[in-house]
The first five atom37 places (N, CA, C, CB, O) and aatype in JSON, in Angstrom:
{
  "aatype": [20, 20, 20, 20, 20, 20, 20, 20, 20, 20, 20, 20, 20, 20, 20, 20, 20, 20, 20, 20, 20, 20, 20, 20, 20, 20, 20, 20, 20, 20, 20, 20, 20, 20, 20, 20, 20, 20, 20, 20, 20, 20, 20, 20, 20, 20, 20, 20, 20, 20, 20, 20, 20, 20, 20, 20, 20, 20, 20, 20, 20],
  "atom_mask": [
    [1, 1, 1, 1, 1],
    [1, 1, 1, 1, 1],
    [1, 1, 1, 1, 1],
    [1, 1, 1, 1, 1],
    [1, 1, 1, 1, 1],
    [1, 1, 1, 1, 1],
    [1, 1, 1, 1, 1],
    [1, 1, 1, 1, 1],
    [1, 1, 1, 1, 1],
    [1, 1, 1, 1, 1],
    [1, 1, 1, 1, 1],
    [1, 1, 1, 1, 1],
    [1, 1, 1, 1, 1],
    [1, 1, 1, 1, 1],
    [1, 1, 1, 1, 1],
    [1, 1, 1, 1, 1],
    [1, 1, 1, 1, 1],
    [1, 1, 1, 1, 1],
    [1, 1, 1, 1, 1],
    [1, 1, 1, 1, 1],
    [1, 1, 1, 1, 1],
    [1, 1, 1, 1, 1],
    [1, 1, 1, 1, 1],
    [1, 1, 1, 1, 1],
    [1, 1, 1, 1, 1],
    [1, 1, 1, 1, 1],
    [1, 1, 1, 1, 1],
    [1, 1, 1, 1, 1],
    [1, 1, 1, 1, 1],
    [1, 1, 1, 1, 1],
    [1, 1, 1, 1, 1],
    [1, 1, 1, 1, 1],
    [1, 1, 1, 1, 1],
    [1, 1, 1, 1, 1],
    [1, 1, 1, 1, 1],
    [1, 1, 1, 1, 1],
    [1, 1, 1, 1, 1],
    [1, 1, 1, 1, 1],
    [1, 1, 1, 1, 1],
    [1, 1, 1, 1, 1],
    [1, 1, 1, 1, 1],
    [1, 1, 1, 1, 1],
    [1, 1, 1, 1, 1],
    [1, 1, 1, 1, 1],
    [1, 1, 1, 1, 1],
    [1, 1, 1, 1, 1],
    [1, 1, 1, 1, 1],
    [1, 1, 1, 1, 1],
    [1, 1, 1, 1, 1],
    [1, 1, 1, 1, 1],
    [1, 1, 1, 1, 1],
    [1, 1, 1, 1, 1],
    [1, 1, 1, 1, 1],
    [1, 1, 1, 1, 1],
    [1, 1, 1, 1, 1],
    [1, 1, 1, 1, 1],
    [1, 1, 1, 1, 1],
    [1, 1, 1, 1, 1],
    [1, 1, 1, 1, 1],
    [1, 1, 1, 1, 1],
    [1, 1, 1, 1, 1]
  ],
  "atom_positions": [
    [[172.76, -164.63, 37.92], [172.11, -163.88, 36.85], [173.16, -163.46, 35.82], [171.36, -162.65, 37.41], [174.12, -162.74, 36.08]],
    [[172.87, -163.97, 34.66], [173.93, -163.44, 33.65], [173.82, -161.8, 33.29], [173.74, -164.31, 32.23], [172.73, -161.26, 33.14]],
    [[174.76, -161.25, 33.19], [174.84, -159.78, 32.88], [174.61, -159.81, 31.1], [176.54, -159.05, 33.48], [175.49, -160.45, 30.52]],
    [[173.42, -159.11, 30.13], [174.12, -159.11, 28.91], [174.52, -157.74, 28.57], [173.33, -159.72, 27.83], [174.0, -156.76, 29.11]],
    [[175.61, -157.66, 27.5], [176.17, -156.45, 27.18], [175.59, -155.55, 26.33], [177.24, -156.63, 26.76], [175.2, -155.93, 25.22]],
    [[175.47, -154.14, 26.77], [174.42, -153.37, 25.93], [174.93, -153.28, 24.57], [174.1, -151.91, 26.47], [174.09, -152.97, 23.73]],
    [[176.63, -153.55, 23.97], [176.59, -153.42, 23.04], [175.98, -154.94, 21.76], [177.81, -152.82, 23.11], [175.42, -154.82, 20.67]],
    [[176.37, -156.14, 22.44], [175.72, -157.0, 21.84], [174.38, -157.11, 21.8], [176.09, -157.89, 22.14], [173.76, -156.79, 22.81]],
    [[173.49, -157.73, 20.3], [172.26, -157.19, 20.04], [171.81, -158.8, 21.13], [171.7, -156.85, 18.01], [172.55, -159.71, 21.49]],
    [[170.51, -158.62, 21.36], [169.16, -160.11, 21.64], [168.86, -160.63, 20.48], [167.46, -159.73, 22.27], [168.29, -160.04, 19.56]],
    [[169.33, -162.02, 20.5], [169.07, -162.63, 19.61], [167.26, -163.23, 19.68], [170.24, -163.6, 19.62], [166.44, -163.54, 18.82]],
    [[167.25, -163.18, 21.06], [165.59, -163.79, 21.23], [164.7, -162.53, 20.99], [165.18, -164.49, 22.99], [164.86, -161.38, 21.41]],
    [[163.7, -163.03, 20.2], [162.05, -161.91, 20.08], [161.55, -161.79, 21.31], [160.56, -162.56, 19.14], [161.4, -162.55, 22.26]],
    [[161.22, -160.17, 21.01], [160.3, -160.06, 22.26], [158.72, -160.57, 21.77], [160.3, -158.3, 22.86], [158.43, -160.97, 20.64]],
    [[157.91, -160.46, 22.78], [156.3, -160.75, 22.4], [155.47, -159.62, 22.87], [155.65, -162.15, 23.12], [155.68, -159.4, 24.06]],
    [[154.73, -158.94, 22.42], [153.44, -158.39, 22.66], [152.45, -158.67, 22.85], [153.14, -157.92, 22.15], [151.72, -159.16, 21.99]],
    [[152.07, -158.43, 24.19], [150.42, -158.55, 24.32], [149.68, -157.35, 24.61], [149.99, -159.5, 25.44], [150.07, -156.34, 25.2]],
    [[148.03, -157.73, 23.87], [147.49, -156.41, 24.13], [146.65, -156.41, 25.51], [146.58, -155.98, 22.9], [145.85, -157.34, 25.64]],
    [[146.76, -155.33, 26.68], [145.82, -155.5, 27.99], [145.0, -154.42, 27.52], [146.51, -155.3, 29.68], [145.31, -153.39, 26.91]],
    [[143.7, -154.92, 27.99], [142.71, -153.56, 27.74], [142.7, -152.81, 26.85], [142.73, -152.67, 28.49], [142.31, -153.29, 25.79]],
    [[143.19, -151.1, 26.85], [143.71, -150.35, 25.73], [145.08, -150.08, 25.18], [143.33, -149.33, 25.9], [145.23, -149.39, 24.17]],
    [[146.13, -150.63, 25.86], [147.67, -150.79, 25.81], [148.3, -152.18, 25.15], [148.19, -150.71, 27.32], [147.85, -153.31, 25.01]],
    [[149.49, -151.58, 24.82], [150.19, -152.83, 24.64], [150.94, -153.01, 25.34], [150.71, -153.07, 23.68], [151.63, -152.01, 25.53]],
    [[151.36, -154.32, 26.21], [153.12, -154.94, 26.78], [153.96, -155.14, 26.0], [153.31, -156.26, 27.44], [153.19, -155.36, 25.06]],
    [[154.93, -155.26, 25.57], [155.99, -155.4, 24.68], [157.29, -155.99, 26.06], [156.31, -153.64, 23.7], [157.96, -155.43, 26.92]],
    [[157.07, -157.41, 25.56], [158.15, -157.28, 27.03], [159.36, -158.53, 25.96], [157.12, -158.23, 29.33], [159.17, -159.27, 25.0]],
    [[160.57, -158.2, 26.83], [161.73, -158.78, 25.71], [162.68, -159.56, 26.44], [162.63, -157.59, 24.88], [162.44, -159.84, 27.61]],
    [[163.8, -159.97, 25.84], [164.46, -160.94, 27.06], [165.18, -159.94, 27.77], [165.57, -162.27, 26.57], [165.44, -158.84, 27.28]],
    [[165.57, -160.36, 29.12], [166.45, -159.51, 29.9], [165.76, -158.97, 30.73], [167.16, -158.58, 29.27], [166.13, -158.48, 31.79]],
    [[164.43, -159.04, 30.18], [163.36, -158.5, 31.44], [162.82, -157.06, 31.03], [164.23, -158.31, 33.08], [162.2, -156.25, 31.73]],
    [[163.22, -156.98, 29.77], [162.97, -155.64, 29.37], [161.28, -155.41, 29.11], [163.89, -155.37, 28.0], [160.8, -156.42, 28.6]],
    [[160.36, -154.43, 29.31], [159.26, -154.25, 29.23], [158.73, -153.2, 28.94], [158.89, -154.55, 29.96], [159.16, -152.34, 29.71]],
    [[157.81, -152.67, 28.03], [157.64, -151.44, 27.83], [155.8, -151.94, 27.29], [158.98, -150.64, 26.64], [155.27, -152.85, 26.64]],
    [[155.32, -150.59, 28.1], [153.78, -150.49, 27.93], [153.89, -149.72, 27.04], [152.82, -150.05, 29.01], [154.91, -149.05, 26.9]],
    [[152.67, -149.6, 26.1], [152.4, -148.57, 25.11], [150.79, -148.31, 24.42], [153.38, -148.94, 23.99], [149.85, -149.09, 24.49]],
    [[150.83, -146.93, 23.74], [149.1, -146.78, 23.34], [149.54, -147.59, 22.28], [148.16, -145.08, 22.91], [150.64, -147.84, 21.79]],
    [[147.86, -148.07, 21.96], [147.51, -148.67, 20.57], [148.47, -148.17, 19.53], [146.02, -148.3, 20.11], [149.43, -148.71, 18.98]],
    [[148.12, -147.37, 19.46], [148.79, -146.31, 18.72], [150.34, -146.45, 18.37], [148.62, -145.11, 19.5], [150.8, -146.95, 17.34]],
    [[151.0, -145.93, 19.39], [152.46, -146.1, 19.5], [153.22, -147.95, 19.21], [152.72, -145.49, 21.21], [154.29, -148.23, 18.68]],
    [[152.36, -148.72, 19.68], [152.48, -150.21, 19.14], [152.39, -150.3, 18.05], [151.67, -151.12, 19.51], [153.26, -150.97, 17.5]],
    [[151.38, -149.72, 17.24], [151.25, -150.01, 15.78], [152.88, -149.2, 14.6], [149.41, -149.13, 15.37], [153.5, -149.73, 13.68]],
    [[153.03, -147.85, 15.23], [154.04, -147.32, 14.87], [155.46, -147.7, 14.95], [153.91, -146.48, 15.27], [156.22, -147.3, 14.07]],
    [[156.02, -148.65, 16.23], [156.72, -149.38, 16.6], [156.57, -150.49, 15.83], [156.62, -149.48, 17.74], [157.53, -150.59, 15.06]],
    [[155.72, -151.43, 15.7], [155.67, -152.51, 15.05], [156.24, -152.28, 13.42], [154.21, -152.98, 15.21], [157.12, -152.96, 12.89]],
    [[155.5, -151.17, 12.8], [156.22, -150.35, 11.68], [157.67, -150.62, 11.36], [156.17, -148.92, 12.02], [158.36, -151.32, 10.62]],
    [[157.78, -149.64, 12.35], [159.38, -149.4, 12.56], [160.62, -150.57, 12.59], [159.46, -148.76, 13.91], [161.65, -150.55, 11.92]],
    [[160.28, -151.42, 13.41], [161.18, -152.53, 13.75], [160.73, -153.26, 12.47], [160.96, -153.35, 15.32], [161.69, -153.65, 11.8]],
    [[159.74, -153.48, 12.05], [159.89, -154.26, 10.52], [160.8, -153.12, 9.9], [158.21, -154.56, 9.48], [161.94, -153.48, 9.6]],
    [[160.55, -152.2, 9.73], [161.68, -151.56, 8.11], [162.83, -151.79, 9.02], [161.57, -149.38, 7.27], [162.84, -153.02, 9.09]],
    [[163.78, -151.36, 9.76], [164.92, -151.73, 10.5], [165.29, -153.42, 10.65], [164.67, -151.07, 11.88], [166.51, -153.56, 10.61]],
    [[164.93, -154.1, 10.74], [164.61, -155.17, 10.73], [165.02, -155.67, 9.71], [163.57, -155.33, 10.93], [165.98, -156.44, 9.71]],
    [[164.05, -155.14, 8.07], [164.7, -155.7, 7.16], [165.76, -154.71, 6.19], [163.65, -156.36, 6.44], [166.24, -154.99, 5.09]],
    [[165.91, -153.67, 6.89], [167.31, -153.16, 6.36], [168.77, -153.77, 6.97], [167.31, -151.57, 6.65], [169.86, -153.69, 6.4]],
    [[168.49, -154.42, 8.34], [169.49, -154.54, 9.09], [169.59, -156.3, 8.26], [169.18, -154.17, 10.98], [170.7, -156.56, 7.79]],
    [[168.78, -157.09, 8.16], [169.01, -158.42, 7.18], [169.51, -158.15, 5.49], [167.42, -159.25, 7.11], [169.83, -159.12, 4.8]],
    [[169.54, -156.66, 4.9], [170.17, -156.36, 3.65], [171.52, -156.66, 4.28], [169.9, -154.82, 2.96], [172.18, -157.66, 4.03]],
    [[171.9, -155.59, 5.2], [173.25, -155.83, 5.7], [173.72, -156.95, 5.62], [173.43, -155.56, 6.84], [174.74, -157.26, 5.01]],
    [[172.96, -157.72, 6.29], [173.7, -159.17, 6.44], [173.69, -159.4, 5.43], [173.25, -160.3, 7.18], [174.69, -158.78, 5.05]],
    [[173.14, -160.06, 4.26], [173.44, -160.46, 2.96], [174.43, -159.74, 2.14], [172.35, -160.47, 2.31], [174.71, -160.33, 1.1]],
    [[174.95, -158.77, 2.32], [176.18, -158.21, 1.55], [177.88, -158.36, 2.08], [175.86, -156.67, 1.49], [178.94, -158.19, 1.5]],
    [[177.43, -158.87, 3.81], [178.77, -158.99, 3.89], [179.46, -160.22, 3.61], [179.08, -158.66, 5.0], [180.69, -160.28, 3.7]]
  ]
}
């Protein structure tokens, strides 16, 4: 099993699926996180603006 390092980022997407009234959010490494409707939609938010502030970055260096 490869170890990865918490300071290097995942280059692979995680995927979401919705069960019932929750979401899975599961990512590489095995990472997984349930969540309300709710909190998925706010998350999904989030990682887009971070997402594309963190690709400004890249284009300036």
């Amino acid at each position: 099993m490869t170890v990865h390092s918490p300071i290097e980022p995942y280059a692979e997407p995680g995927v979401a699926t919705a069960e019932e009234d929750h979401v899975i959010l599961e990512g590489p490494g095995g990472i997984a996180v349930t969540m309300t409707a709710d909190a998925a939609l706010a998350t999904g938010e989030s990682l887009i603006e971070a997402g594309e502030e963190a690709q400004r970055h890249q284009k300036t260096k």
